[in-house]
N, C-alpha and C positions, 0 to 999 in steps of 0.2 A: 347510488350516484352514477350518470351515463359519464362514459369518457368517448368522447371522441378521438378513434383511432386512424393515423394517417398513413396514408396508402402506403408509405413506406415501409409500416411497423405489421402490416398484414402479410399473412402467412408464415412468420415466424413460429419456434419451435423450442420451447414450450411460447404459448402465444401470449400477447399481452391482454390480461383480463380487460373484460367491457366495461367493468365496472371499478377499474382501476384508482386511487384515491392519489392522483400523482399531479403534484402541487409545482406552480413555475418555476423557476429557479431563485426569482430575487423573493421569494419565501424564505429560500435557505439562505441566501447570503449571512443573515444573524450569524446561523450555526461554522459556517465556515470564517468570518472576520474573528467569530471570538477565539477558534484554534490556530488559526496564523498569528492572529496577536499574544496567544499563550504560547504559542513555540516561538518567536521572536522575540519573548519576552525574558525567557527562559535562555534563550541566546546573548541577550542585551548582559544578564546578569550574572552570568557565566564567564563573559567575556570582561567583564569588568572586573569583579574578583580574581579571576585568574591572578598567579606570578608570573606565570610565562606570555609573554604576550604571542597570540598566535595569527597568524598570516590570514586573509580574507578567504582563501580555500578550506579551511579548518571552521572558521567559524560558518561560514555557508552548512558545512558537511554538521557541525552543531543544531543548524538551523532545523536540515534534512533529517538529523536523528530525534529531534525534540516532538516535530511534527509527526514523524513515523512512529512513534510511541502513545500519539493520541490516537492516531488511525489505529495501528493495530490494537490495542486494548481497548478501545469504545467500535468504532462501527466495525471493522473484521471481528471481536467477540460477539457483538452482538449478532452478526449474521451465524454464524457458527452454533450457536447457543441456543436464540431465538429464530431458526428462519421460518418453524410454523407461522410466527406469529405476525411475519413482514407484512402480509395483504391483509393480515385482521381486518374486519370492518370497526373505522374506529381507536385504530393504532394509531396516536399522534407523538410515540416513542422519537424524539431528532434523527434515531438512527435507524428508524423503520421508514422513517421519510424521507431521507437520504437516499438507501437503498431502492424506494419506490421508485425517484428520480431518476437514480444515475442506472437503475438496473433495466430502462428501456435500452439501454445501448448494449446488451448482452442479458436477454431475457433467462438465464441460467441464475440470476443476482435479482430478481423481482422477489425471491422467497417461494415457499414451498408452495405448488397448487395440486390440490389433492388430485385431479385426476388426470398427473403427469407422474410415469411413476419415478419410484424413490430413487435408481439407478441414476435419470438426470441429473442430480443433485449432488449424487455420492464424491465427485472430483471437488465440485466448490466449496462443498461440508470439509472433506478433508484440507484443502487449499486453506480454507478459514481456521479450523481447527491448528497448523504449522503457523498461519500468519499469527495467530492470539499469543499463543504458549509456546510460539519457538521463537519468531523475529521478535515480539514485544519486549518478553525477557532479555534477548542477549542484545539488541537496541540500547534500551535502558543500561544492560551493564557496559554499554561503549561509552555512553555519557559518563559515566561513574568513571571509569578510567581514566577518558580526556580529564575532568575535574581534577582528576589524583593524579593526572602525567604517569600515567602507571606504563610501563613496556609492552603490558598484557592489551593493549589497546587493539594495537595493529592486527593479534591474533583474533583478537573477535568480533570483530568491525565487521575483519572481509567474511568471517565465519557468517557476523548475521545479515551481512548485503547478499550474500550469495545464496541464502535461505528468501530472500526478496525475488531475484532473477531469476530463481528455481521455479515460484509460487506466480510470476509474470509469465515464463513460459508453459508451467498447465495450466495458465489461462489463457493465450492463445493460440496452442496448439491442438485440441483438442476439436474447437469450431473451426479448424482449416481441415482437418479429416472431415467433420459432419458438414463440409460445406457452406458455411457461415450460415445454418439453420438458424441459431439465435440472436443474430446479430445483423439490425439493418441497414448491410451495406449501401441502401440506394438513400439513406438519409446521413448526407453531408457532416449536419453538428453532431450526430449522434456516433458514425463509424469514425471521424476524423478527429474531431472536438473530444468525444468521451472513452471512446474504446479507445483508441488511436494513443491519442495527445495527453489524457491524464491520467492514461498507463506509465507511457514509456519512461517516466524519471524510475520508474524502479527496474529497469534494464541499464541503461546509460549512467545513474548516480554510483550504483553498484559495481560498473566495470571499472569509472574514476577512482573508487574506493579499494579496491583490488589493489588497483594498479598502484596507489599509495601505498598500502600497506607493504607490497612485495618488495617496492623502492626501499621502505625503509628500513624492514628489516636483511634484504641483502648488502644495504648498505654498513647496518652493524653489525653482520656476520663479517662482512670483509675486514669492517675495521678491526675487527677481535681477532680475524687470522693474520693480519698485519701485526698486530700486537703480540702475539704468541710468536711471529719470527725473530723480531726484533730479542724477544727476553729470551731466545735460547743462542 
C-alpha cells in the first residue's frame, strides 16, 4: 500500500513508513463514540445509584476516571504488549489502528520498525508498560472508592493522577532534548491538535485532582485536630 507522505512528516526520526496503513480519522470515529459513550455511561449510572449525591466536578472527574481505564488497559496495553505488531501488514487490531493514526504526531508511538533500533523505543515501552499496570489498576481502584465513599479515595486518585503527569512528561520531554526529531512540528493538526491538545488533559486534569485531594484531606486533618482540642 503507497501512502503518500506530506512534506511536513518528512525527515522525521524514526520516519513514517512509505508504506504506512494509516486510515482517516472518521474511520475511527466508531471506536472512539463507543468509549465515550461507555465511560459516560458508566458515569450516568454511578451517579444515579449513588447515596450521596455528588457535585458536577466529581462526576466529570468519574467521567475522566471511567474513560482513563478504557485508554490505559486496551490501547496503552496494547502498545506495550504488541508494538511489534502495530505496522503488521494487515493488522486491522482497533488499537493498532488507532496507534497508526494518532502515532504520526509522534512517530515514537507508530510501533516498532525493525531498522530503528530498539533503544528508541525503550522510554515509550516502559511509559506504556507504568500507563497499563500502574494508572489502570489504581484508576479503577479510584472508581471503586468513589462508589464506596471510602476515605481511601483521595489517597489514590492523586496517587494514580500523578502516575498520568509523570507518564505526560516522559512523553514530552524527551523530544525537546532530541529536538522535536519525532514530531511534526510544522504540521498544525498534528503538533497542536494531537501532540499538543489530546495530551494535555493528563497534565491539567491531574493538577485539578491533586489539588482536590490535598483540600480535602487537610481539611479533615484540621477538623480531627480541632476535635482532639476540644476533648482535652
Amino acid at each position: 500500500m503507497s501512502f503518500e507522505i506530506p512534506e511536513a512528516w518528512k525527515g522525521l526520526y524514526p520516519q513514517v513508513p512509505k508504506d504506512l496503513d494509516r486510515e482517516p480519522f472518521v474511520n475511527l470515529i466508531p471506536i472512539c463514540v463507543f468509549a465515550l459513550s461507555l465511560a459516560l455511561l458508566v458515569t450516568v449510572v454511578i451517579s444515579v445509584k449513588a447515596k450521596k449525591k455528588h457535585g458536577l466536578f466529581d462526576k466529570g472527574l468519574l467521567f475522566y476516571f471511567a474513560l482513563s481505564v478504557l485508554i490505559h488497559f486496551n490501547l496503552e496495553r496494547y502498545y506495550a504488549h504488541h508494538l511489534d505488531d502495530i505496522l503488521k501488514p494487515g493488522n486491522r487490531h482497533p488499537m493498532a489502528r488507532i496507534w497508526r493514526y494518532y502515532g504520526t504526531s509522534d512517530t515514537r508511538w507508530l510501533g516498532r520498525q525493525f531498522d530503528v533500533p530498539a533503544s528508541q523505543y525503550s522510554c515509550m515501552y516502559g511509559l506504556e508498560i507504568m500507563a497499563a499496570w500502574g494508572c489502570g489498576p489504581t484508576i479503577l481502584a479510584s472508581i471503586v472508592l468513589y462508589v464506596l465513599e471510602h476515605p481511601a479515595r483521595w489517597i489514590i486518585q492523586a496517587v494514580a493522577v500523578t502516575i498520568q503527569a509523570y507518564g505526560l512528561l516522559i512523553t514530552w520531554l524527551p523530544p525537546i532534548y532530541e529536538k522535536m526529531q519525532s514530531v511534526p512540528v510544522n504540521d498544525p493538526y498534528m503538533y497542536y491538535g494531537l501532540y499538543i491538545a489530546m495530551q494535555s488533559p493528563w497534565i491539567f486534569v491531574p493538577l485539578a485532582v491533586i489539588g482536590q485531594s490535598c483540600y480535602v484531606i487537610t481539611k479533615v486533618f484540621r477538623k480531627g485536630k480541632q476535635n482532639k482540642q476540644k476533648a482535652q
